[in-house]
ROTILO-683683 format. One line per 2 residues: number of its first residue (from 1); for each residue x, y, z of N, C-alpha, C, CB. Coordinates in steps of 0.02 Angstrom, whole numbers, plus 50000, padded with zeros to 5 digits. Last residue first. Glycine has a CB too. Example, Ala and Ser with C-alpha at 12.3 -4.5 7.8 and 13.67 -1.06 7.14 Angstrom:
<pts>
2	50642,49888,50354,50684,49947,50357,50645,50002,50394,50704,49970,50286 ~ 50660,49716,50390,50615,49775,50390,50660,49835,50390,50565,49776,50452
</pts>
This chain:
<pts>
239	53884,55249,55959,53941,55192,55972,53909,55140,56002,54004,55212,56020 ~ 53775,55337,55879,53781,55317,55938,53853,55261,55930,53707,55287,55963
237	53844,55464,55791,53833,55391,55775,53816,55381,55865,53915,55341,55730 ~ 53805,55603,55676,53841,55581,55723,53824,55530,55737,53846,55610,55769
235	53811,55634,55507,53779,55636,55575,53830,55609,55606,53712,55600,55588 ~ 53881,55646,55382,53869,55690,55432,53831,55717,55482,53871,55715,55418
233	53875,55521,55311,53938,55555,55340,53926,55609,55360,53991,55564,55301 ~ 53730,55499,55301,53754,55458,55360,53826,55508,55346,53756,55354,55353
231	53726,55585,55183,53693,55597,55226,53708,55587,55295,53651,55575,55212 ~ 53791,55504,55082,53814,55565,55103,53770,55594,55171,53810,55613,55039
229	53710,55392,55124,53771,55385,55114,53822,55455,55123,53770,55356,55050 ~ 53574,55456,55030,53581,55419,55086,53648,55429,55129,53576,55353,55064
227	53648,55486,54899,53595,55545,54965,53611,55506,55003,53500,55564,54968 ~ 53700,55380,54859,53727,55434,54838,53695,55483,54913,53700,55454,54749
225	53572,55278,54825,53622,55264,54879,53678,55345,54916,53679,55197,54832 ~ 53508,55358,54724,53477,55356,54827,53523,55334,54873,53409,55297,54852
223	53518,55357,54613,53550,55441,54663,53534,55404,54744,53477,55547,54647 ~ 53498,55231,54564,53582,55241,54583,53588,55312,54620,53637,55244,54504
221	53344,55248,54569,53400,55192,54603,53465,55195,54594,53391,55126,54583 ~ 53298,55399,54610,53317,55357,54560,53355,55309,54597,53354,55388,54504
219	53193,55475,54727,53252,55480,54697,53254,55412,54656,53310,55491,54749 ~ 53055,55604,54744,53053,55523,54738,53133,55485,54685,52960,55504,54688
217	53032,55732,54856,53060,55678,54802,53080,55601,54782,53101,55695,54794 ~ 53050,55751,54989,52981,55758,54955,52984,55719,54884,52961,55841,54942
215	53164,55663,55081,53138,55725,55062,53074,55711,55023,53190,55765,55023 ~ 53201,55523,55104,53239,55582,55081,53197,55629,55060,53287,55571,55031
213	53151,55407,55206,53104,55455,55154,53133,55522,55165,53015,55458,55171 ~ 53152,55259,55276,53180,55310,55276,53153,55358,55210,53249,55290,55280
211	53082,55123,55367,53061,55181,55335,53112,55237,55331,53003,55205,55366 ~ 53165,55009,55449,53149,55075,55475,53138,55091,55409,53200,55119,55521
209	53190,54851,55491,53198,54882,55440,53150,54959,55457,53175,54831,55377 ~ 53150,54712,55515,53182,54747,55589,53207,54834,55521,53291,54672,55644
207	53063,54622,55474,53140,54597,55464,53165,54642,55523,53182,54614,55380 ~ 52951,54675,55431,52949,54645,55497,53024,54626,55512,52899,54580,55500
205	53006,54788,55357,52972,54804,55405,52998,54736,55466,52890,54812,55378 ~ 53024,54699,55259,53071,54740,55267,53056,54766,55348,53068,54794,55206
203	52890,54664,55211,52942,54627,55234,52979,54628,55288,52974,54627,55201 ~ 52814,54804,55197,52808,54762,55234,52857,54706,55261,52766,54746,55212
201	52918,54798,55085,52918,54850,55124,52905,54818,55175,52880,54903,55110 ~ 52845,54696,54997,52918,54689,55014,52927,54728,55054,52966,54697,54967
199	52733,54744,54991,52727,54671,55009,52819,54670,55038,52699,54608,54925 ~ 52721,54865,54901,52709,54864,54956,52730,54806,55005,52653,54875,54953
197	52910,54822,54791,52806,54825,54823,52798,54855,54898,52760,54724,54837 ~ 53033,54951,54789,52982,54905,54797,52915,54901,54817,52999,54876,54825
195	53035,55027,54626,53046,55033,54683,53008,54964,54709,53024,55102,54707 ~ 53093,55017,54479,53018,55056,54488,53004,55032,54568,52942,55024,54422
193	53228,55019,54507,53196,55074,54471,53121,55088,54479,53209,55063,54401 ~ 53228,54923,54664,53239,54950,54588,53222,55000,54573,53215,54920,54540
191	53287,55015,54839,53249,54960,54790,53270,54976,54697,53148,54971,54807 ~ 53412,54999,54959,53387,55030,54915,53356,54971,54844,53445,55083,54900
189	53450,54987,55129,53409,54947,55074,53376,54990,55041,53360,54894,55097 ~ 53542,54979,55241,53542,55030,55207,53491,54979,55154,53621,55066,55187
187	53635,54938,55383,53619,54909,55340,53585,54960,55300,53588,54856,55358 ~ 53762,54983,55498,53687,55006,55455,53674,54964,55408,53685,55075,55416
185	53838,55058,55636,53831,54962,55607,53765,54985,55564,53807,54876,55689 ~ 53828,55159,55727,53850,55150,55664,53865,55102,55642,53887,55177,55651
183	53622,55206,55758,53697,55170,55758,53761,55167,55714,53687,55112,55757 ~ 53519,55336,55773,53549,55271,55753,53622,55255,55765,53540,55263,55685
181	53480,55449,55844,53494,55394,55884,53515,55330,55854,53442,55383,55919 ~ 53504,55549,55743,53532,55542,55784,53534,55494,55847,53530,55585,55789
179	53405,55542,55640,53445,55514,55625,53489,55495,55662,53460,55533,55591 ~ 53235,55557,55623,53275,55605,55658,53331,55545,55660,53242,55643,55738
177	53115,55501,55565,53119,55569,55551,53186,55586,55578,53063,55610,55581 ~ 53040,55384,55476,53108,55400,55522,53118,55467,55513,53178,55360,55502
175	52896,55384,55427,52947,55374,55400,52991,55400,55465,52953,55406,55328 ~ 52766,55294,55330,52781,55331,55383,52865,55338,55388,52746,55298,55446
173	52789,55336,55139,52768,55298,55194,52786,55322,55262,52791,55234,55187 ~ 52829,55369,55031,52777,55396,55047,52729,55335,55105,52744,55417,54972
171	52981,55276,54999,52944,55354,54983,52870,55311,54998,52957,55402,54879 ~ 53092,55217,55074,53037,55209,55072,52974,55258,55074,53039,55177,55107
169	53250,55147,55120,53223,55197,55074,53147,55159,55056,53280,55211,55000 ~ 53266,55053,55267,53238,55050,55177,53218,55114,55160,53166,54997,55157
167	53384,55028,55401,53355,55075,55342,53345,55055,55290,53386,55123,55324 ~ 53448,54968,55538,53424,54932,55468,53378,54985,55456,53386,54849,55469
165	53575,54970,55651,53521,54983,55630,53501,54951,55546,53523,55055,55640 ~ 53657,54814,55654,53603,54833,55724,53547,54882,55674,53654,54895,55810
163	53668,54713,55516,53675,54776,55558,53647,54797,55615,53663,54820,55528 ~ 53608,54537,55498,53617,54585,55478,53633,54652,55524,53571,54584,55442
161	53603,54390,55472,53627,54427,55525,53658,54479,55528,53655,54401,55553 ~ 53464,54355,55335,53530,54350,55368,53548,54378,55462,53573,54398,55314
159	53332,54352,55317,53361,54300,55359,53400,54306,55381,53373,54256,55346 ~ 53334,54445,55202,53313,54460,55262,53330,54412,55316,53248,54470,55259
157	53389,54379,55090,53437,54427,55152,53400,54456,55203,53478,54494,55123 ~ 53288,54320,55054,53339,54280,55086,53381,54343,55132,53390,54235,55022
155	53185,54418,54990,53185,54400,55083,53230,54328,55077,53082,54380,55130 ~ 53289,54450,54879,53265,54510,54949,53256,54471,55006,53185,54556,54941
153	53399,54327,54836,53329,54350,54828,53345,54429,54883,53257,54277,54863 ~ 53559,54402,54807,53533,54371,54850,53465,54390,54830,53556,54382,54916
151	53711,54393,54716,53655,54431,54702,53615,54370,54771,53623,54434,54601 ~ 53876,54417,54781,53836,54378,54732,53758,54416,54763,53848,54276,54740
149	53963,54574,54857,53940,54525,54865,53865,54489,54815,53935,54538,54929 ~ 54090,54660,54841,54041,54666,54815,54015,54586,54793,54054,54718,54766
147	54173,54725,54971,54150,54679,54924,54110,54689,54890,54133,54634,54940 ~ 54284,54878,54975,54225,54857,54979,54216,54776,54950,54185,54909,54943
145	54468,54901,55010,54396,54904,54933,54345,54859,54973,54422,54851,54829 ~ 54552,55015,55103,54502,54957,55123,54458,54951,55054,54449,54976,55197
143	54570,55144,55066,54628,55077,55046,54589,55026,55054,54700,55063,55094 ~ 54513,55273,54988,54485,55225,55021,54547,55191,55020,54422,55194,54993
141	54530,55392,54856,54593,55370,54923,54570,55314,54983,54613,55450,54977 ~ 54474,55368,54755,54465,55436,54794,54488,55410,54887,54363,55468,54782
139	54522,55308,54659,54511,55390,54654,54522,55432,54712,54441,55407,54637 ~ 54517,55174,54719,54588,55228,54679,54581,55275,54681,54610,55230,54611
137	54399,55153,54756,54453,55149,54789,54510,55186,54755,54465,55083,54800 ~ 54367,55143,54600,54340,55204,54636,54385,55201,54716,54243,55196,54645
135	54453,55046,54554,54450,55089,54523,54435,55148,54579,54407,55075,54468 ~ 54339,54941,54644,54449,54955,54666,54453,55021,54613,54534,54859,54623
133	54224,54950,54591,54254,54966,54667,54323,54979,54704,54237,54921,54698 ~ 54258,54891,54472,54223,54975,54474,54240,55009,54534,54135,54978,54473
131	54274,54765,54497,54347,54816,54470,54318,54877,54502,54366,54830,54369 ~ 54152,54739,54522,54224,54735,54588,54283,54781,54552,54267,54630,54603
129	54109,54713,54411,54069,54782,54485,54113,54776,54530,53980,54765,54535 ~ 54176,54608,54354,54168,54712,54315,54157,54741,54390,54065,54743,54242
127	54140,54520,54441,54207,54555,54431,54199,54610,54405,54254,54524,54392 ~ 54010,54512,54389,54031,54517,54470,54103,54558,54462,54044,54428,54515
125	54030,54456,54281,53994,54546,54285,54011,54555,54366,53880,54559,54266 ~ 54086,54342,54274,54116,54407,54247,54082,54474,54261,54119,54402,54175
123	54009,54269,54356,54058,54305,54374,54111,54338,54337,54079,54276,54408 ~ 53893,54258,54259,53892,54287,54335,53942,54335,54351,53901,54234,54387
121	53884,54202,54152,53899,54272,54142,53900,54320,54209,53847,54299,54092 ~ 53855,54067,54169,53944,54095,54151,53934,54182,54133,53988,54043,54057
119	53719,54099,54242,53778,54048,54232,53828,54077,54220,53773,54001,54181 ~ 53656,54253,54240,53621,54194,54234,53702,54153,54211,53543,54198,54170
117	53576,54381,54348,53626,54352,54329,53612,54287,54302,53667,54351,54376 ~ 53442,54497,54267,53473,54436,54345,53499,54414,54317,53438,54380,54393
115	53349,54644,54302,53427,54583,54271,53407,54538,54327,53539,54617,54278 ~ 53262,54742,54374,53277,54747,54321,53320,54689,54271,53302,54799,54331
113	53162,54695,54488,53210,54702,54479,53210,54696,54415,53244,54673,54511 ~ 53015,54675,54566,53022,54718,54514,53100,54731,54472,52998,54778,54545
111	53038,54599,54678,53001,54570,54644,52996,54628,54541,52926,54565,54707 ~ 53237,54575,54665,53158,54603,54716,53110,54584,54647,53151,54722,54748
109	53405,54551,54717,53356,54539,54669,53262,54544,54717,53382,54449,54630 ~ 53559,54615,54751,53488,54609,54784,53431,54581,54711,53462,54701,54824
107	53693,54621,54825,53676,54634,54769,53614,54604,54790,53716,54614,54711 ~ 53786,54712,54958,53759,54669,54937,53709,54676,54894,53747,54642,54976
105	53946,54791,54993,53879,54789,54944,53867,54734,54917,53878,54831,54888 ~ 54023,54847,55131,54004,54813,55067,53927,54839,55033,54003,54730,55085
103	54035,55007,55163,54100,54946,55170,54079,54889,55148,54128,54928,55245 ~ 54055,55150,55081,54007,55105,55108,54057,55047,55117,53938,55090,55059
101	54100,55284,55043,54140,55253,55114,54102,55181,55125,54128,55311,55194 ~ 54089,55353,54927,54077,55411,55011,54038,55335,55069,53977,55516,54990
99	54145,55286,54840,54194,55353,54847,54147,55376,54920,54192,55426,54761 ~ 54049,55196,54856,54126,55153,54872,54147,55226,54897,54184,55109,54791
97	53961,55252,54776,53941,55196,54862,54002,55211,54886,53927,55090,54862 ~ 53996,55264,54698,53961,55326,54699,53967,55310,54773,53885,55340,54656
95	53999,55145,54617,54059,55171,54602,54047,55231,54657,54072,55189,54517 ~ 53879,55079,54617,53905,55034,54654,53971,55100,54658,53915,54945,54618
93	53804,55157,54524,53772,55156,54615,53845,55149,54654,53708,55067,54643 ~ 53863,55155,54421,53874,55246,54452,53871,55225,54509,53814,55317,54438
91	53839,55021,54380,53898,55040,54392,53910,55103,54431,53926,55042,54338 ~ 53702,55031,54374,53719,54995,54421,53823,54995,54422,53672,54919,54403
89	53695,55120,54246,53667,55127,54316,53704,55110,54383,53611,55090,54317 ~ 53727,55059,54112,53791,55101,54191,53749,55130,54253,53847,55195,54160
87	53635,54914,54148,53669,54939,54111,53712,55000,54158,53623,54958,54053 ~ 53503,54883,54273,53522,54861,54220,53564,54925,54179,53460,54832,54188
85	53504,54841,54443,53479,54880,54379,53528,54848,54310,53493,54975,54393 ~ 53476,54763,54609,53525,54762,54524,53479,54793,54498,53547,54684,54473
83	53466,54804,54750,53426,54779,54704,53456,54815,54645,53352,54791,54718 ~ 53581,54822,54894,53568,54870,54815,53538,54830,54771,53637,54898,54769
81	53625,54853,55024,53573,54821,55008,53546,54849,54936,53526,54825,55066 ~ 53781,54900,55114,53713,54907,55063,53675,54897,55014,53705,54932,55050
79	53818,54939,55274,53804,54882,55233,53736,54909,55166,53776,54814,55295 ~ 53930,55043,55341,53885,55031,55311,53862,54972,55259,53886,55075,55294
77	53985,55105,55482,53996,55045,55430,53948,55029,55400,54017,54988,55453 ~ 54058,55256,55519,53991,55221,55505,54027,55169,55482,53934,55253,55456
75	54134,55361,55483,54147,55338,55556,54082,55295,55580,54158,55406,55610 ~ 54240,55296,55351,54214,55334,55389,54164,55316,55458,54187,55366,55345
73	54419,55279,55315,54346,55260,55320,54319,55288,55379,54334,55185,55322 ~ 54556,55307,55278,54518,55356,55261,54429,55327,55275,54543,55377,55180
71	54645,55243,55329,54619,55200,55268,54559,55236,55252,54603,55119,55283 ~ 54812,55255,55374,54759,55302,55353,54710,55252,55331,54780,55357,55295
69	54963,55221,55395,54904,55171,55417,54842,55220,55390,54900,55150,55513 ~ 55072,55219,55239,55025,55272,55291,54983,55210,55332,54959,55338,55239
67	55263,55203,55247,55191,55162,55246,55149,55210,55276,55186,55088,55290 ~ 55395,55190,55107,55349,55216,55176,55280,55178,55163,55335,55314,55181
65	55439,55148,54994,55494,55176,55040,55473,55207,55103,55532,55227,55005 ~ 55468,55016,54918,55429,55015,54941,55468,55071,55007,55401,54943,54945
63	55567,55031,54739,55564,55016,54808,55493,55037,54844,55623,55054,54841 ~ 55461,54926,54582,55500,54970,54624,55514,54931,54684,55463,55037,54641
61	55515,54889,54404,55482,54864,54487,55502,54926,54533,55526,54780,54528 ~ 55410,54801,54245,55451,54860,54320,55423,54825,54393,55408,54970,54321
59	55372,54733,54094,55409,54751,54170,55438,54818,54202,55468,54713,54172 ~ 55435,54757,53958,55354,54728,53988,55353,54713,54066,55329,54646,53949
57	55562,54804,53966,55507,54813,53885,55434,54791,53894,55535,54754,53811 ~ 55561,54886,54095,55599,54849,54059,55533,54856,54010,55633,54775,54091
55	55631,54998,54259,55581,54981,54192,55612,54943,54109,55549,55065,54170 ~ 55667,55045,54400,55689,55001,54351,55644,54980,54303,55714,54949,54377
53	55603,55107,54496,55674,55102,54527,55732,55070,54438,55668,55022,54618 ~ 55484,55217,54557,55493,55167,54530,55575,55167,54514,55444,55164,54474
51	55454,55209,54748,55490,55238,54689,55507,55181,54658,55550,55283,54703 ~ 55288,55241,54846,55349,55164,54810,55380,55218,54757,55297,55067,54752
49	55221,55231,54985,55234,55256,54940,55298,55224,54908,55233,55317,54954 ~ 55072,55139,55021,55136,55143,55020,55180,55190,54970,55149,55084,55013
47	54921,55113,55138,54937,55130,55091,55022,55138,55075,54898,55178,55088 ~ 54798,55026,55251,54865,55072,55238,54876,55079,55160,54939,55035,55274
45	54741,54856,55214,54750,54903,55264,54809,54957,55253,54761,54864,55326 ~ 54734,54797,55101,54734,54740,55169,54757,54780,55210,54780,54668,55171
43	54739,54823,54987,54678,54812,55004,54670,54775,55070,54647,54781,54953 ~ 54855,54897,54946,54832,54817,54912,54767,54793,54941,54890,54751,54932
41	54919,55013,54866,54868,54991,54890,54861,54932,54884,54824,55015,54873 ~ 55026,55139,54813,54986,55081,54806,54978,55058,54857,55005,55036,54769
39	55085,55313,54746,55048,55277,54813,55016,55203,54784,54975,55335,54847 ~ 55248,55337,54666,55182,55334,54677,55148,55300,54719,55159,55322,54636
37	55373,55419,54595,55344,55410,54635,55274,55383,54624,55350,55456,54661 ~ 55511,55419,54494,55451,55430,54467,55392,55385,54525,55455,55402,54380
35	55625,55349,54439,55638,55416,54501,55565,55407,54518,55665,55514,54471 ~ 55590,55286,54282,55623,55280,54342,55630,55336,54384,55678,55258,54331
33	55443,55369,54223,55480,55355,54217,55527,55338,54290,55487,55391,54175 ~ 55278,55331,54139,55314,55345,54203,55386,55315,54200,55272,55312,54266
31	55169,55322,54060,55244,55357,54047,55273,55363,54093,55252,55417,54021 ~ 55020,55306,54070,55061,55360,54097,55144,55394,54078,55062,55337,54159
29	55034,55182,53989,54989,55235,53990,55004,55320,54011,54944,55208,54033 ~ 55162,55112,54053,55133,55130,53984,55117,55188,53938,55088,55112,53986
27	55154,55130,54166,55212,55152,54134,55199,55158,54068,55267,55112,54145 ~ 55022,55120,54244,55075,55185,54238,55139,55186,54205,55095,55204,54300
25	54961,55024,54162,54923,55106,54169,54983,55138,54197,54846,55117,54230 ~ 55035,54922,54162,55001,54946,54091,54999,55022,54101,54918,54913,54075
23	55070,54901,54306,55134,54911,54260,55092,54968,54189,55171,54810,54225 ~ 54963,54851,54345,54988,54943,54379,55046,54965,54323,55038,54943,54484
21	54933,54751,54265,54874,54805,54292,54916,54869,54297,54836,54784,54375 ~ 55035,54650,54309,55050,54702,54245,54983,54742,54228,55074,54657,54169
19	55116,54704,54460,55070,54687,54411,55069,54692,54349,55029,54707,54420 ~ 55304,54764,54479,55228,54790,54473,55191,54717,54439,55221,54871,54412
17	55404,54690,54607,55369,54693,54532,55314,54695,54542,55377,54640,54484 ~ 55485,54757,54742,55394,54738,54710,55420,54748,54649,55311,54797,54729
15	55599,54802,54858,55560,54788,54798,55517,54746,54781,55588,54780,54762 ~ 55559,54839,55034,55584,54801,55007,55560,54824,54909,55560,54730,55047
13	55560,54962,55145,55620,54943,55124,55620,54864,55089,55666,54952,55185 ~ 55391,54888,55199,55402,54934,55179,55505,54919,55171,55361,54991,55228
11	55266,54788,55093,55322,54789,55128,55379,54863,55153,55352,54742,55086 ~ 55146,54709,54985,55185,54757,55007,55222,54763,55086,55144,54807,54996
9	55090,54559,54892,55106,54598,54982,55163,54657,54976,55149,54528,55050 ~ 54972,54620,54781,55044,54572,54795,55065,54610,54878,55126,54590,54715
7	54877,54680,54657,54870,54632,54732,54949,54584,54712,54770,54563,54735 ~ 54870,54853,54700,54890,54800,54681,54890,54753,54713,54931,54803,54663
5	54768,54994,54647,54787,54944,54681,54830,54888,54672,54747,54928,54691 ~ 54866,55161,54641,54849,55112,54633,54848,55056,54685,54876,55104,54589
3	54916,55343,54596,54909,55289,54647,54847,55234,54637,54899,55325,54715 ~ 55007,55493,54577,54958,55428,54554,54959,55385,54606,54981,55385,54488
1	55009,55637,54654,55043,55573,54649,54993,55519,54627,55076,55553,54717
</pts>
């Protein structure tokens, strides 16, 4: 069954005109015809299954004929700390995050960072990395979409009021060996491509930030969120 986001309040025994987002891609694109089922999403908890009921030359609508509460998230909350790259990199990270459950993403600038946003081209690329996140919400059945929060220096977000535990990916340093006494409130801090300074680690450190060091390998800034992330969905969490 296809399935989409849309932003309009869903309801269950009432009709919805589609968006013209959900309208393009499934009646269009898809060909979907009246009888012609599907799951949407609006991002404010649960999911609905809707028959489409009536299609016009640039319009449809359906009924709204059940509701799941499911929102398929996992049994962590993860916050994650992603120093911007440049070009589909930073689309795989942010798209890769979302499908194994992270619940935002904060955008990061470090002393080695690759971009930085500059005036009227902010929040169009903001938006691209937010579509990327409702898209990947689509795939792979999340209902809750992630934020994807404006770019912050590094040590401004250290200031913040951040996760009980706090993890920096941090090859060849002392490092967290055993996963089972962390928490599931996480903060998660992955650096650029050519990783961070020593000076920022240190930071990171005094901020309240644990050394984490995936194996013997030294991973890429969009595989680390990916390891990481898959990693946390199969430990167990202190509560």
């Amino acid at each position: 069954m296809p399935r989409f986001y849309i932003e309009t309040e869903l309801n269950v025994n009432t009709d919805v005109e589609l968006t013209d987002t959900v309208f393009h891609h499934w009646v269009k694109v898809l060909r979907a015809q009246t009888g012609e089922t599907a799951t949407l999403f609006n991002g404010q908890g649960g999911e609905y299954e809707v028959e489409l009921i009536e299609t016009q030359k640039k319009s449809a609508r359906v009924h709204v004929h059940s509701f799941n509460p499911n929102n398929r998230t996992p049994a962590f909350k993860a916050l994650l700390g992603q120093v911007m790259s440049k070009g589909d990199r930073m689309d795989y990270a942010i798209q890769k995050a979302v499908e194994l459950g992270v619940d935002t993403i904060q955008l990061l600038t470090s002393e080695r960072c690759e971009m930085r946003l500059k005036y009227d081209r902010d929040q169009k690329k903001l938006d691209h990395w937010q579509g990327v996140a409702i898209a990947a919400c689509e795939q792979c059945g999340m209902n809750l979409v992630p934020k994807i929060l404006p770019p912050l220096p590094l040590t401004e977000w250290f200031k913040l009021n951040l996760p009980t535990t706090k993890l920096v990916l941090a090859p060849n340093k002392d490092n967290l060996n055993n996963l089972n006494n962390i928490t599931a409130d996480i903060a998660l801090l992955i650096g650029p491509e050519g990783g961070l300074s020593e000076t920022e680690i240190d930071q990171a450190n005094l901020a309240g930030f644990t050394n984490w060091c995936i194996g013997e390998r030294i991973l890429r800034t969009e595989t680390a969120p990916v390891v990481a992330l898959s990693i946390l969905n199969h430990i167990e969490f202190n509560q």
